[in-house]
N, C-alpha and C positions, 0 to 999 in steps of 0.2 A: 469670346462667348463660350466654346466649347471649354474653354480651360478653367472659366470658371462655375460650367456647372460639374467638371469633373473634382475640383477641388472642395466643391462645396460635398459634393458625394464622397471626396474620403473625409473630411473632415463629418461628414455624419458618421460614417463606418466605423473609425476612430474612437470617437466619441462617444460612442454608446456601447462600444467595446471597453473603453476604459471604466465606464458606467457601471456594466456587469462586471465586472473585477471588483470594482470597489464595491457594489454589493454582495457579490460573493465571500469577500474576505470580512465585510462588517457581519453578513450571515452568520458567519463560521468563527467569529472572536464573540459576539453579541452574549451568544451563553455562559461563557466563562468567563466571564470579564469580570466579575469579583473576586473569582479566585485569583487573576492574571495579578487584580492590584492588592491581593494579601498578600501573593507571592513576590511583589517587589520591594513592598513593605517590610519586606524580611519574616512573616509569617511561615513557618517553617510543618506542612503537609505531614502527618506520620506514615510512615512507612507501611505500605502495602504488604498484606501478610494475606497468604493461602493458607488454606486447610488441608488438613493431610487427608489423600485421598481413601475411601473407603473402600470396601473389601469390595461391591459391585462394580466400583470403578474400575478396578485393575482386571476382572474377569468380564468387561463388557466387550463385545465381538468388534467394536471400530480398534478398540486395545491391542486384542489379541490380533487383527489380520495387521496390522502395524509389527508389531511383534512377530508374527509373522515373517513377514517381509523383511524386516530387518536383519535376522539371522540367517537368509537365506540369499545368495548373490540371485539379481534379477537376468541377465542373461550371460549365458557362457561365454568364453573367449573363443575370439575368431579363428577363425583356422586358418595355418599360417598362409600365405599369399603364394598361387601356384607358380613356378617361374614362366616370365614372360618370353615372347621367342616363338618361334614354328617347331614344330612337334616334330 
């Protein structure tokens, strides 16, 4: 008796875990799914191309504390380890 309402309890557990999965992943394909079939189509996507960035870009303050930091080492080197042993 008990074993089969424990079975029935993982087969719901189970079950509506694989549930959510497969709704998650139809969620998350459902959008693009015409692209998915041009692309197997052999439909061939052009190439993603940026703009060069503009002069407020490269003088904006998230830039420059980047820049920043980058030329600057973030902390010193340790000092070397004092000998172990009774003084």
């Amino acid at each position: 008796m008990l074993h089969d309402v424990l079975t029935g309890a993982a087969l719901a557990v189970f079950g509506s875990a694989g549930a959510t999965a497969i709704g998650v992943i139809a969620a998350s394909v459902a959008p693009q799914w015409r692209r998915i079939c041009r692309l197997a189509l052999g439909n061939v996507e052009p190439a993603y191309t940026t703009t060069a960035p503009t002069r407020d870009v490269l003088t904006s303050p998230p830039l420059l504390a980047k820049r920043f930091l980058q030329e600057r080492p973030l902390a010193r080197p340790l000092d070397p380890l004092a000998p172990t042993g009774a003084p």
